[in-house]
Kinemage of the C-alpha trace (Angstrom):
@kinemage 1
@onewidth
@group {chain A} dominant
@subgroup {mainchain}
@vectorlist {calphas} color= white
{ca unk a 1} P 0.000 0.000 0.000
{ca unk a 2} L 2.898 2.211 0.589
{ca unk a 3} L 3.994 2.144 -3.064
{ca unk a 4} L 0.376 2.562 -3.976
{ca unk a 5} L 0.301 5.609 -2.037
{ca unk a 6} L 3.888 6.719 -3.434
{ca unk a 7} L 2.982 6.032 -6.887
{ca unk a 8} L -0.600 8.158 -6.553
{ca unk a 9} L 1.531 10.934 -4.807
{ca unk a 10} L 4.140 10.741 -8.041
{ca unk a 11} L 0.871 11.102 -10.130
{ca unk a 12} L -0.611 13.849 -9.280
{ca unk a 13} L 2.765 15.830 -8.842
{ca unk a 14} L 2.952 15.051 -12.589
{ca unk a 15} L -0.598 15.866 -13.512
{ca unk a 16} L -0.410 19.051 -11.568
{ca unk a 17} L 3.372 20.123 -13.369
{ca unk a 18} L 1.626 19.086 -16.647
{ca unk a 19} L -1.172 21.486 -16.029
{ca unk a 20} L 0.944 24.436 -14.618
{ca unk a 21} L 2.824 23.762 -18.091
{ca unk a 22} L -0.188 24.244 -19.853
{ca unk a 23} L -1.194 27.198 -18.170
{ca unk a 24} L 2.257 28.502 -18.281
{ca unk a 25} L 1.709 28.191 -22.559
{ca unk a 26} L -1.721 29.752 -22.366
{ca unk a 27} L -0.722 32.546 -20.527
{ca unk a 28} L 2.364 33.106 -22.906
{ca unk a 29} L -0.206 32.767 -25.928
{ca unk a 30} L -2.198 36.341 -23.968
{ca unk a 31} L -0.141 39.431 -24.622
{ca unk a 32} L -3.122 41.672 -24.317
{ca unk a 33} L -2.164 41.267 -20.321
{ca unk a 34} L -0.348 43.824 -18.060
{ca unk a 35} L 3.358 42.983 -17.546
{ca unk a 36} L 2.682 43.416 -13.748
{ca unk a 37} L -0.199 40.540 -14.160
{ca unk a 38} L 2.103 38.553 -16.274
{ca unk a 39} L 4.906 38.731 -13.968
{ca unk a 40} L 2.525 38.305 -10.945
{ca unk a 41} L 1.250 34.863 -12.919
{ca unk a 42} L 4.867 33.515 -13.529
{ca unk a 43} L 5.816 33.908 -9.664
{ca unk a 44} L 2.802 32.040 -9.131
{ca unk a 45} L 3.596 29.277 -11.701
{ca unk a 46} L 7.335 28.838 -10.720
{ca unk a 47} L 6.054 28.027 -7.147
{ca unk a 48} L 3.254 25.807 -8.302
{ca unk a 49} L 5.388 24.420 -10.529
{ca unk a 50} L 8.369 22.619 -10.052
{ca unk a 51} L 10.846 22.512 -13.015
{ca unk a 52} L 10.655 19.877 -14.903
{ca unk a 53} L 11.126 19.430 -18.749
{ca unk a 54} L 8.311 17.702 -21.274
{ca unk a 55} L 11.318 14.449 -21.187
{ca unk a 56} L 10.985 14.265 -17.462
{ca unk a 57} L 7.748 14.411 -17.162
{ca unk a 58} L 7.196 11.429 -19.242
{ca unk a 59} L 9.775 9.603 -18.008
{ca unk a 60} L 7.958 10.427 -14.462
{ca unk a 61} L 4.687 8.864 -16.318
{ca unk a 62} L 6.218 5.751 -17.016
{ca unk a 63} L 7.441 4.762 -13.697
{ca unk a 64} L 4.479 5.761 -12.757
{ca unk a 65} L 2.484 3.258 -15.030
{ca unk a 66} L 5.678 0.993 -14.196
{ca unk a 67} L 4.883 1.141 -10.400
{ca unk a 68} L 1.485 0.736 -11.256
{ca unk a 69} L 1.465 -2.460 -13.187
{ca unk a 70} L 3.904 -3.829 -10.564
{ca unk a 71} L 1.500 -3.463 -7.871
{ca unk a 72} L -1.195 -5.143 -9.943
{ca unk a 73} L 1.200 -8.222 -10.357
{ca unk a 74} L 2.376 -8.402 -6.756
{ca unk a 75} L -1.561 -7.840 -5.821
{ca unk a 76} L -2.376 -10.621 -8.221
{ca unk a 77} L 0.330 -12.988 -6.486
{ca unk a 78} L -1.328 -12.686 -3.213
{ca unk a 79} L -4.738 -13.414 -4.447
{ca unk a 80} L -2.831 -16.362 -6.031
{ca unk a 81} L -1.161 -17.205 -2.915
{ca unk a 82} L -4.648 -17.151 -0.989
{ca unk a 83} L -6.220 -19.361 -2.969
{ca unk a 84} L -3.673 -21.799 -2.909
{ca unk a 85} L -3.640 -21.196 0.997
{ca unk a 86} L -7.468 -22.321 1.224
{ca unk a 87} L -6.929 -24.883 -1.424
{ca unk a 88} L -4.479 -26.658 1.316
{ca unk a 89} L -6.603 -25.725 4.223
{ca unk a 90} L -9.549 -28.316 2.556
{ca unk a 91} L -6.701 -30.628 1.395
{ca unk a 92} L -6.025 -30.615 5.486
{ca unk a 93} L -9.779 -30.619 6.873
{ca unk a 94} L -10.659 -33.606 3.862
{ca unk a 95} L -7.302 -35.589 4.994
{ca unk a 96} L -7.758 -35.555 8.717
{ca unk a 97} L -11.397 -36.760 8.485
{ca unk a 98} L -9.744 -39.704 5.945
{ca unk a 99} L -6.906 -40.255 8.409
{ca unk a 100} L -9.886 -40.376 11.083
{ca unk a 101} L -11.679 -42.844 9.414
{ca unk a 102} L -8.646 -44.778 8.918
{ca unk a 103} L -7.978 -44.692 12.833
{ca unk a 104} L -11.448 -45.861 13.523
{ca unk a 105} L -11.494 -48.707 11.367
{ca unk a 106} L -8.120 -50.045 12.682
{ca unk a 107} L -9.921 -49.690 16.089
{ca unk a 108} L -12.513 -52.326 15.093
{ca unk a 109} L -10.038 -54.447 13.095
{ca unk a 110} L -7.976 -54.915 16.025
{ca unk a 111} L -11.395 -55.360 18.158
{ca unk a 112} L -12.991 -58.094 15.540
{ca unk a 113} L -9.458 -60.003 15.585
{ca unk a 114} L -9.645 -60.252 19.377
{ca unk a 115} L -12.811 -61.173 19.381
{ca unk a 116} L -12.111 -63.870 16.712
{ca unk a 117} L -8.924 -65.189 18.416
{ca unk a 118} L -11.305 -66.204 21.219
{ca unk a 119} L -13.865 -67.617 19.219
{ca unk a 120} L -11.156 -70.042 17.878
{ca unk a 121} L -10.246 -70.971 21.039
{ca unk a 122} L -13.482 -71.778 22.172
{ca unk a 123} L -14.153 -73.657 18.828
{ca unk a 124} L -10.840 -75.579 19.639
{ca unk a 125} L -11.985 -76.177 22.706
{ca unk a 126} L -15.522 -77.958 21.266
{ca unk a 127} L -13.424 -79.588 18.685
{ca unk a 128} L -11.401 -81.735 21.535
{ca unk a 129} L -14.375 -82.397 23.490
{ca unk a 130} L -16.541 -83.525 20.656
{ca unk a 131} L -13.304 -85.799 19.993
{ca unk a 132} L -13.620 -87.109 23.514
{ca unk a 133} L -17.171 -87.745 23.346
{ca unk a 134} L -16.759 -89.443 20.096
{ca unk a 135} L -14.562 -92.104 21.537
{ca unk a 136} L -16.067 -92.228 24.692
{ca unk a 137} L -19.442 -93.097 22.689
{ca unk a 138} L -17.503 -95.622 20.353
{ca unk a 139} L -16.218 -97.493 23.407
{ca unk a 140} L -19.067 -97.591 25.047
{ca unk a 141} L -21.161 -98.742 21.511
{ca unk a 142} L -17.980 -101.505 21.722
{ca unk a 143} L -19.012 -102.852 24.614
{ca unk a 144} L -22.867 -102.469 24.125
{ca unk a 145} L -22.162 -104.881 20.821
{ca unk a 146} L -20.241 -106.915 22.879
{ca unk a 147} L -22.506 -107.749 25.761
{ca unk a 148} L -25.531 -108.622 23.108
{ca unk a 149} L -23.397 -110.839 21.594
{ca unk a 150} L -22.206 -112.757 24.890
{ca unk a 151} L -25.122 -112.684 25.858
C-alpha cells in the first residue's frame, strides 16, 4: 500500500506540473495582459510548478504506469497465494477426516481379531471335546455290541 500511495503521490505531482505547463503556454499565448499581471502569474507558476522538462515528465509517467502495473502483479500474487492457501486448508480438513476414518477402522479391526482369536479358542476347545465324546461313545457302543453278543 505504501507504493500505492507513493505512486498516486508521483501522479498527481505530474498531472499538476503538466497542467501548470499548460497554463504557463496559455498565458504566454495572452499578450493583451499587463506585464505586472504577467509577472505576478509567472511567480505564481514557478512556485506551483516545479521545473521539470516535457522528457521528465514522461519519463515520471512511465514509472508511474511501471509502479502501477507492478503493484497489480504483486496484488495478483497474493490473491494467487490465498487461494492456494485455502486450497491446502480443505486438502487438510478432507485428509484428517480420511486419516480419522482410517484410525477408527483399525480400532474395530484390532477389536474383531480379538474377538475372533477367542472364538477359535473356544471352537478348539468344542473340537477336543466332541473328539472325547466321540470315543467315549464308540467305546461304550464296543461294549454295548459286545454284551448282546455274549449274551
Amino acid at each position: 500500500q505504501a507504493q500505492k500511495a507513493s505512486a498516486e503521490r508521483q501522479r498527481t505531482v505530474v498531472l499538476d506540473t503538466k497542467h501548470a505547463v499548460e497554463e504557463d503556454e496559455a498565458e504566454r499565448s495572452q499578450l493583451s495582459s499587463s506585464p505586472r499581471q504577467q509577472q505576478q502569474q509567472q511567480q505564481q507558476q514557478q512556485l506551483l510548478q516545479p521545473q521539470l522538462s516535457p522528457a521528465d515528465l514522461a519519463y515520471q509517467e512511465s514509472l508511474i504506469h511501471e509502479r502501477e502495473q507492478e503493484i497489480r502483479e504483486i496484488e495478483t500474487g497474493i490473491h494467487e497465494l490465498n487461494e492456494i492457501f485455502r486450497d491446502l486448508g480443505t486438502l487438510v480438513v478432507e485428509q484428517g477426516s480420511m486419516i480419522d476414518n482410517i484410525e477408527s477402522n483399525i480400532t474395530s479391526v484390532a477389536v474383531n481379531t480379538a474377538g475372533a482369536s477367542e472364538e477359535l479358542n473356544v471352537a478348539s476347545d468344542y473340537q477336543r471335546k466332541a473328539g472325547r465324546r466321540a470315543a467315549c461313545l464308540g467305546i461304550v457302543l464296543v461294549i454295548v455290541t459286545c454284551v448282546v453278543l455274549l449274551a
